[in-house]
C-alpha positions in Angstrom: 23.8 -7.5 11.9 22.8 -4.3 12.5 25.2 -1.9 14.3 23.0 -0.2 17.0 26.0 2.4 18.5 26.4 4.3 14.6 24.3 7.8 14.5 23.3 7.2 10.7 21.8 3.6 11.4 18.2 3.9 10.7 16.5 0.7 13.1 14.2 -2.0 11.2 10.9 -2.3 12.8 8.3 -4.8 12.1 4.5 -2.6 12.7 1.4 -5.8 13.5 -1.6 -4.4 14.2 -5.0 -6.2 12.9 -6.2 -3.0 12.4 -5.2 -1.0 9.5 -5.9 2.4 10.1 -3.8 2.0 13.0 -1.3 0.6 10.9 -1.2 3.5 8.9 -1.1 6.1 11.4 1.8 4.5 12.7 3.3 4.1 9.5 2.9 7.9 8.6 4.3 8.6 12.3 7.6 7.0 11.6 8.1 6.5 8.0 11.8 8.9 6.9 13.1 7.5 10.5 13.2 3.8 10.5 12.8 1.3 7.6 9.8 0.0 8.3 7.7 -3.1 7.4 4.0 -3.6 8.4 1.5 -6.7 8.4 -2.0 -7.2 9.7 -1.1 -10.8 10.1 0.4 -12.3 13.1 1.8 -15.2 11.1 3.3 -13.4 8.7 5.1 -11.2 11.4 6.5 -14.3 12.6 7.8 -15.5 9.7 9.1 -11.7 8.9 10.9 -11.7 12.7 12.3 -15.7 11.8 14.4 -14.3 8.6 15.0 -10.8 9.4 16.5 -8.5 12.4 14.2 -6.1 13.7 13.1 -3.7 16.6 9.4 -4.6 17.2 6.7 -2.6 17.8 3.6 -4.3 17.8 -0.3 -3.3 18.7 -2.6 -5.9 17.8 -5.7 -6.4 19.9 -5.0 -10.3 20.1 -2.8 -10.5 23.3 -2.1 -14.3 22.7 -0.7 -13.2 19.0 1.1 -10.6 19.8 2.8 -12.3 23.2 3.7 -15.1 21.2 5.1 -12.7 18.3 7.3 -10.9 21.1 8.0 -14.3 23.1 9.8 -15.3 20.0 11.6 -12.6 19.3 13.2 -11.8 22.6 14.1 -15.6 22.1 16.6 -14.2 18.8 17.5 -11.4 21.2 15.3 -8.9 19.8 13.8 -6.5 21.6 10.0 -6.5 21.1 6.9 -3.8 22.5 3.5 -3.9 22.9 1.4 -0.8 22.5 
């Protein structure tokens, strides 16, 4: 696991959005900082967040996908965001 307290940790976070352009930006945004993994697909987030630890930030304009992305995330005790 991941320790969260050491300064030279860089977080894992899972990107979802359906639209790629957004994807992208938000890639560019935070790429050097974090070790990031993106997907356009719901399902494959969820089989991403199943086998791997990660902060979540999510923007995807299906609500329903994305709540049930972050519902079973917080259920592994990860933190998950919708922006």
């Amino acid at each position: 696991m991941t320790d969260l307290n050491n300064e030279n940790t860089k977080y894992k976070i899972l990107l979802v959005d359906d639209e790629e352009d957004n994807l992208m930006l938000l890639y560019r945004t935070l790429r050097g900082k974090y070790e990031l993994t993106k997907t356009t697909s719901p399902q494959e987030a969820m089989e991403l967040v199943k086998n791997n630890f990660y902060q979540i930030s999510c923007s995807y304009d299906e609500t329903t996908a994305c709540e049930n992305l972050i519902n079973r995330a917080t259920s592994y005790d990860i933190p998950g965001y919708l922006i």
